[in-house]
N, C-alpha and C positions, 0 to 999 in steps of 0.2 A: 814416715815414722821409722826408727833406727830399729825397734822388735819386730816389725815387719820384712824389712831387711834381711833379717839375721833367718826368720824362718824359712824365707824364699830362698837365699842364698844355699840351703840345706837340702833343697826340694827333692834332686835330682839323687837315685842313689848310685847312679854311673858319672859321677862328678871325673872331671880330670885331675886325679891325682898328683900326674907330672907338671902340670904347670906352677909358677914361682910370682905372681904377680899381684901387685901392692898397691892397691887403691886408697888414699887417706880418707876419700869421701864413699866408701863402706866398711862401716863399725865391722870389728868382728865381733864375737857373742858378748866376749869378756868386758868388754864397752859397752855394749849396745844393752849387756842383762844386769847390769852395776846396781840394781834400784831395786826393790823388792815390788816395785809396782810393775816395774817391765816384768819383770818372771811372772808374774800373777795374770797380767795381762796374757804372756804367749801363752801358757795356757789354760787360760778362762775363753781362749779366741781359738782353739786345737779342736775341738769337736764340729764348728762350723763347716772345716776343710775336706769334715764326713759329709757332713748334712747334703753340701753343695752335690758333690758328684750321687749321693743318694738321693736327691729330690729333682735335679736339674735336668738339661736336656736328655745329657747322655752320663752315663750309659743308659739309664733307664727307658728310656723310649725304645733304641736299639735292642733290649732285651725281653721288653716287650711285645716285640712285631715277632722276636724268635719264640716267645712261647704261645704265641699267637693270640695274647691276651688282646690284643689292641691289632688294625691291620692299616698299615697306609702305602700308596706308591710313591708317595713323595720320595726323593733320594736328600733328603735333608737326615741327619741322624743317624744313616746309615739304613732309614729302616725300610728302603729299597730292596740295596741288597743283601739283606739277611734275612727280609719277611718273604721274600718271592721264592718259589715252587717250580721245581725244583731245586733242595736248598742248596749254595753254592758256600765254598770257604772265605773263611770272613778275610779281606787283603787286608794283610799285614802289613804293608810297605808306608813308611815314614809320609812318603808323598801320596798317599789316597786321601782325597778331597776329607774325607771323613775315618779319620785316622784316631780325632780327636775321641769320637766315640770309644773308642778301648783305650786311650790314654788318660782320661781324666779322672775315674775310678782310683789307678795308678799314683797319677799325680797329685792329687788332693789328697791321699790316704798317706802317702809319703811327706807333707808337707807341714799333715798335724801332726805325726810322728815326730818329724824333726825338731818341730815347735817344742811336743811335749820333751824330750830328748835335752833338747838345749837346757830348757825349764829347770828339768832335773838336777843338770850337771849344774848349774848355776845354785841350787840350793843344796847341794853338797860341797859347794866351793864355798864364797864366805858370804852370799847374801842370806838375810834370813827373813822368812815371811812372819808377818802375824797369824797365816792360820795355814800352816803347810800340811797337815794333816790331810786339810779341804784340797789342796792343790793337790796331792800327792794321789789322792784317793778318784779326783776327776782324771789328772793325766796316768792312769791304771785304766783307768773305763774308758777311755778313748784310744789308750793302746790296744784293750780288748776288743771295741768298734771296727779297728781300721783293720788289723790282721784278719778279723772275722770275716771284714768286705772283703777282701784281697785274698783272703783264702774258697772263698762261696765264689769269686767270679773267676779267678788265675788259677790253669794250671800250676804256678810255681811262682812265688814272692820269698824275699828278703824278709827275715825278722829284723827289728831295726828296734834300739831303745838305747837308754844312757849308759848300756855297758860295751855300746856298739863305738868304735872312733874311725868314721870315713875317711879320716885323713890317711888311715894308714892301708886303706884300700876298699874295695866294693866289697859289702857281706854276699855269702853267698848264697844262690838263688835254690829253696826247699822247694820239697815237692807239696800240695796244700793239704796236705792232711799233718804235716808237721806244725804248718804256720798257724791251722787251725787249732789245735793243739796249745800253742802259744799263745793265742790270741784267748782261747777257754783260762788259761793258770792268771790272764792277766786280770779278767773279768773277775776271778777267783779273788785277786787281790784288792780291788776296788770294791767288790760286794762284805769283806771283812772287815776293811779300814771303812767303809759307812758303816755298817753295821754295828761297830766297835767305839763310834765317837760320835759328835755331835757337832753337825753345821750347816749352813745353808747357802745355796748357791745363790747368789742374784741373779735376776729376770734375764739379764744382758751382762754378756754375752753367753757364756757356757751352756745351758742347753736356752734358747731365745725364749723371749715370752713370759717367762712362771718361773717366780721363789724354787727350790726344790731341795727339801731337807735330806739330810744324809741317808733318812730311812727310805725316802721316795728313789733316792738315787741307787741304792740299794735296789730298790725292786724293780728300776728300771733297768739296771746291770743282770738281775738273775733273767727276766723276759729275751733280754738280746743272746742272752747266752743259750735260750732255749732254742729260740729262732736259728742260730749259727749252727746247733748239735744235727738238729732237723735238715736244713740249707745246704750242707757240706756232701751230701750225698751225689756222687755222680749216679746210680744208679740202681736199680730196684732192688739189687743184693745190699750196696750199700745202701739204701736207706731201712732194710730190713735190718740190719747190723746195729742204727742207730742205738743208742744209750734209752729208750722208750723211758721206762722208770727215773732215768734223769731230768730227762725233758717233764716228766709231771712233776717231781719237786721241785723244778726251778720257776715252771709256768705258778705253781701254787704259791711262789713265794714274789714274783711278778708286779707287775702292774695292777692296778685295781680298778683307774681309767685310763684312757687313752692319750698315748703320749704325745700331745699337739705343742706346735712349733711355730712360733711367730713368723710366718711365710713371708715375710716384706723385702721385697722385690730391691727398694730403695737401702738397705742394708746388704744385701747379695745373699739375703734367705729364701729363697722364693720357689716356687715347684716348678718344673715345667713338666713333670708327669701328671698334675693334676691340673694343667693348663691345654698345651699343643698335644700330651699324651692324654688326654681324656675328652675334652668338649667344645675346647677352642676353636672356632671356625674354621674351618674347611683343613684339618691337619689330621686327627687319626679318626678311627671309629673303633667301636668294640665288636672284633673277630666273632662270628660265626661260630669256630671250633668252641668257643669261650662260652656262649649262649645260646646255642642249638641246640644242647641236651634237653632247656626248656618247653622245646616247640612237641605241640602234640595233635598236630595236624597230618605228620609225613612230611612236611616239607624236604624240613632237616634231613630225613633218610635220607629221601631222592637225591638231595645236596651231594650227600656224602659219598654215594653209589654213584656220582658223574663223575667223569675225569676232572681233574685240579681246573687244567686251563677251559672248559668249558661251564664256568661253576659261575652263578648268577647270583644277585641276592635276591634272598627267602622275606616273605613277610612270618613271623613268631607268633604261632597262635597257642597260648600258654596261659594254668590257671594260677600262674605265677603272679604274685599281684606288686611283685616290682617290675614289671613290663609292661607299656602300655601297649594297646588295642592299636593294631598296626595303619595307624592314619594321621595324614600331614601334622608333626607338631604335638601329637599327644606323648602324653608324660605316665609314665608309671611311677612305682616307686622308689627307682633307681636310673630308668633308662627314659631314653626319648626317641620317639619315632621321627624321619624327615626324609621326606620324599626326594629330593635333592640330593646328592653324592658329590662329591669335588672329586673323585678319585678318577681318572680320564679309560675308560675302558681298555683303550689300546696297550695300557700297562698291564694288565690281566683281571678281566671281570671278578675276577676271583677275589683279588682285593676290597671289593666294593660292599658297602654294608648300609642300611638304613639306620644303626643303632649308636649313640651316646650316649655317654656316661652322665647323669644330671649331678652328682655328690660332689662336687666342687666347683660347680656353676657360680657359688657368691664370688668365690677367691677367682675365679678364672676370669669374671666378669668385671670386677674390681675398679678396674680399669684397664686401659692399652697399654701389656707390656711393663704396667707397674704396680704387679698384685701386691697386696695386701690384706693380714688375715692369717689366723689360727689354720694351720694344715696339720694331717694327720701324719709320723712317722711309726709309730706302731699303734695295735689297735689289741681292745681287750680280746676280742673278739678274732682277730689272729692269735692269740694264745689259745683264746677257748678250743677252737680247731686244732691245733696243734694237738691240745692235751687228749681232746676228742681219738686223732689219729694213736695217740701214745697209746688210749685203753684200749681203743680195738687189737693192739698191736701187743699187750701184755695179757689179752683176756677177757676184758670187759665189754661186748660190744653194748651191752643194752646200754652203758654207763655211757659210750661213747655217743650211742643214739639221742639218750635225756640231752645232750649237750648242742649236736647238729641238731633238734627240732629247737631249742631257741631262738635262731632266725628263722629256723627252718618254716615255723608255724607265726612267727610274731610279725614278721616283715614281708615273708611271702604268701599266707596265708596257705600253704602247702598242708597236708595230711601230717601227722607225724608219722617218721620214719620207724621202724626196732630193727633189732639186733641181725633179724633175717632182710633188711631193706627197705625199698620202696614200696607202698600198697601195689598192688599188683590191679591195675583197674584201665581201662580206657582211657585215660588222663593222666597218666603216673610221670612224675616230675622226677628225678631225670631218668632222658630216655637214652640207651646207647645208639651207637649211628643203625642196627640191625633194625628199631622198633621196640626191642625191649627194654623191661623195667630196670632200674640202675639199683647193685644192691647197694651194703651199707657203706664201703670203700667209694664206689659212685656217689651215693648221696652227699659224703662228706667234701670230696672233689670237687664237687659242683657246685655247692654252699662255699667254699673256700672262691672258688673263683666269681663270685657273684657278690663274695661279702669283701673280700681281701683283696681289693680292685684299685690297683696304682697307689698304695700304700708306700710301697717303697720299692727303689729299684730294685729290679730282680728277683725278686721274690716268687712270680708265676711261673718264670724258668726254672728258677732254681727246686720248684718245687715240685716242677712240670717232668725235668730228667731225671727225679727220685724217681717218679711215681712210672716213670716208664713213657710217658704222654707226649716228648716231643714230636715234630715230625722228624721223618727219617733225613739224616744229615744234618740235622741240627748242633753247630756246637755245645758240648756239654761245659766245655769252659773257654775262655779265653785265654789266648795267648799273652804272654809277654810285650808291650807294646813294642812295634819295629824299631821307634826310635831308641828306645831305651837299651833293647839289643844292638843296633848301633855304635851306639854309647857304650856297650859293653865289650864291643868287638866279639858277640856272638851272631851264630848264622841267624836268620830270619824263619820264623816257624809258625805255622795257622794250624787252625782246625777246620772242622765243618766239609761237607760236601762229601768230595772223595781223596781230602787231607786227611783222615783220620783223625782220633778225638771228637768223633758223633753221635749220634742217634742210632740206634738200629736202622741196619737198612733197608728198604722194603724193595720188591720187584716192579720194578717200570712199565707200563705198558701205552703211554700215553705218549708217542714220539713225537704229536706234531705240536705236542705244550713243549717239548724241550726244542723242538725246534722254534718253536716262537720264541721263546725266554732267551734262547742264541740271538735271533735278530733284532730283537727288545734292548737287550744288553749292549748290541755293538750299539747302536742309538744313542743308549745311553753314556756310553765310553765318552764318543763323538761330543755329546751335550756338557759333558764335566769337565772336558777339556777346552771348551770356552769357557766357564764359568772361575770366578775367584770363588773361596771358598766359605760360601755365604752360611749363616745357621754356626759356625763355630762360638766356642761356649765365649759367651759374654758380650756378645753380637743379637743384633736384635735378629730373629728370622725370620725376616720380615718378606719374603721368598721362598715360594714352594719350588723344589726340583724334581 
């Protein structure tokens, strides 16, 4: 189709600008956007180009294993080497098997950019729509969407919109606290233009699934804009700095249910965070560090007090009543016990975990590879918490505690928490790794990670390097993808490990994990260099590595 074309054609924003070459069989926009139905279409089909890299393999999986919400050793994803301990810098180079993982955030987010971009210029030139208000007003919230990703995951991205013209060179690369910035004024403008008019989106394509009137799209632009304000934080100063009082008017003026997405696998909507990243056979499990607070046994301590590479898994003895009673197959009300581990010990016990996620078992289960089914991209209940953190954080904690006991007590059947924490008892839910009670900044952590579970990508990191929680050498952002630098004729630049751009760093004392992780590693080098490079997006992964 010739608007499909035209978007892809745009994708790149290190295009070559010196070459001169004339293809009759691709339209360029001025052709391809002649129709008021092609403009309407790029972008009614520009938000998808988010959803993808926000739902699918990657990055989400890979940022996942870094915030330790989820742990596997498969090197499918990347989430090999990004999840393994001691943490190493993420390879930047255009040729690492798994490159695709930091590029497709990137290139998706660019891709409805340019869609939306083209759109634009096409309805200031002479096409005219029947309801450009509605176009104008989605391609604003999609440009607030995508610079938001691109600013929460990249140290530095391009702003890109219809006052941008590539032709006359690459925009240049901000640092993301600008982009995000841009991405906030854009949101700004699609929450006025809904607010200020009346229309409705169709089911298909623009958000999938569900009608959505100008006032619902309104409240789904103020929620993303909360999330982004929160999300941007690289670190405990910066997340103290956030706008708190923002983030509760925009959470109050938000969602009211949960923004679910026609997941259909057979359209290219589909998760694969709440697929191979949650419960799909023998591919992740949910991290220890993630759900350990819950255990009130001591396990989790002793976990915690072993060195990394001598680290087992723990059975969860918790009066948490989303966890079930640690035996073959049982189910709580979130998670599932199974005696069984796909994860091969010789890659570090450490990885190993008895625990799934059961909350997307229907869509996961659907069928083979071809889900189908309503998925979740944001959640009331990631706002509630958010707002939760916002009143602790301007004053209110007892306010923010009424807020964490609503799962806290309905779902988990937990004590309720107040403004001083956790009951302080024999049983006190969450525990830090010492044995002690978790106050109210824990309780809400903990509740976030247990309610706010592969929602969307990156969202446990990004929430994880606020709050101070990565492990040490974790990248706090991602780089610029190699190719793209490439492309740019810039040098090639990572984070993580002992690249800078990490985690705090902690003191070593475990030599002969890092010696193992050295020999594990060349292994692995060895194994990826026979292998094509199977699991890339749009490819079934059908192959663990």
């Amino acid at each position: 189709m010739a608007v499909a074309g035209v978007a892809g054609a745009a994708l790149l924003l290190g295009a070559c600008d010196d070459l001169d070459v004339n293809n009759p069989n691709e339209p360029d926009a001025d052709r391809a956007l002649a129709t008021a139905g092609d403009v309407e279409s790029l972008i009614a089909s520009s938000y998808k180009s988010y959803f993808q890299p926000a739902q699918q393999y990657s990055p989400g999986n890979m940022l996942s294993v870094m915030a330790d919400q989820t742990t596997s050793s498969w090197g499918n994803f990347a989430m090999r080497s990004q999840g393994s301990e001691p943490r190493d810098a993420f390879n930047n180079s255009p040729s690492f098997t798994y490159a695709f993982s930091n590029e497709f955030a990137w290139t998706g987010c660019y891709a409805a950019l340019a869609a939306v971009s083209d759109g634009f210029k096409a309805i200031e030139g002479e096409v005219s729509l029947d309801n450009e208000t509605r176009a104008r007003a989605f391609g604003r919230f999609v440009q607030g969407v995508c610079h938001g990703f691109l600013a929460m995951i990249y140290d530095q991205a391009a702003i890109v919109d219809e006052t941008v013209n590539l032709t006359e060179g690459t925009p240049e690369l901000r640092p993301y606290g600008e982009v995000m910035n841009q991405a906030l004024s854009y949101l700004d403008q699609a929450i006025q233009l809904s607010e200020n008019n009346t229309f409705t989106l169709p089911a298909s394509p623009w958000i999938n699934g569900a009608e959505r009137s100008s006032s619902e799209l309104a409240r789904i632009a103020h929620s993303y804009r909360a999330r982004f304000m929160a999300a941007v934080a690289r670190s405990p100063d910066e997340r103290a700095n956030v706008d708190w009082q923002g983030v509760i008017d925009h959470v109050d003026q938000g969602i009211q249910s949960d923004l679910m997405v026609d997941g259909a696998a057979s359209d290219g909507w589909w998760s694969g965070i709440k697929t191979l990243g949650s419960n799909y056979p023998g591919w992740s499990r949910v991290d220890y560090r993630q759900i350990g607070p819950a255990d009130t046994s001591g396990a989790y301590e002793t976990r915690m007090s072993t060195p990394v590479a001598d680290r087992t898994p723990i059975d969860i003895q918790t009066p948490d009543q989303r966890f079930p009673a640690p035996s073959d197959s049982a189910t709580g009300g979130y998670f599932q016990y199974l005696d069984a581990i796909p994860h091969p010990p010789v890659r570090g016990t450490y990885h190993r975990s008895h625990y799934v996620d059961t909350r997307y078992a229907a869509y996961a289960f659907s069928c083979n590879f071809c889900w189908t089914g309503m998925v979740p991209e944001m959640t009331v209940t990631e706002m509630n918490l958010l707002k939760a953190e916002a009143l602790m954080r301007t004053g209110s904690p007892g306010q923010a505690a009424d807020i964490i006991n609503q799962t806290r007590t309905a779902n988990g059947g937990l004590p309720e928490v107040t403004a001083n924490g956790v009951p302080d008892s024999n049983s006190c839910v969450p525990q830090n790794a010492d044995g002690s009670c978790g106050d109210l900044m824990d309780a809400l952590q903990y509740e976030w990670g247990v309610e706010v579970f592969q929602v969307s990508a990156g969202l446990a990191w990004a929430h994880d390097r606020g709050w101070g929680a990565l492990v040490s050498g974790t990248p706090i952002h991602m780089p610029v993808p190699g190719s793209e630098l490439e492309v740019l004729q810039k040098e090639i630049y990572t984070f993580g490990g002992e690249a800078g751009g990490a985690a705090p760093s902690v003191q070593w004392n475990d030599a002969a994990s890092v010696d193992r992780r050295i020999e594990n590693d060349l292994k692995m080098l060895e194994r990826i260099q026979k292998m094509a490079p199977d699991g890339r997006q749009g490819l079934r992964p059908n192959k663990k590595q």
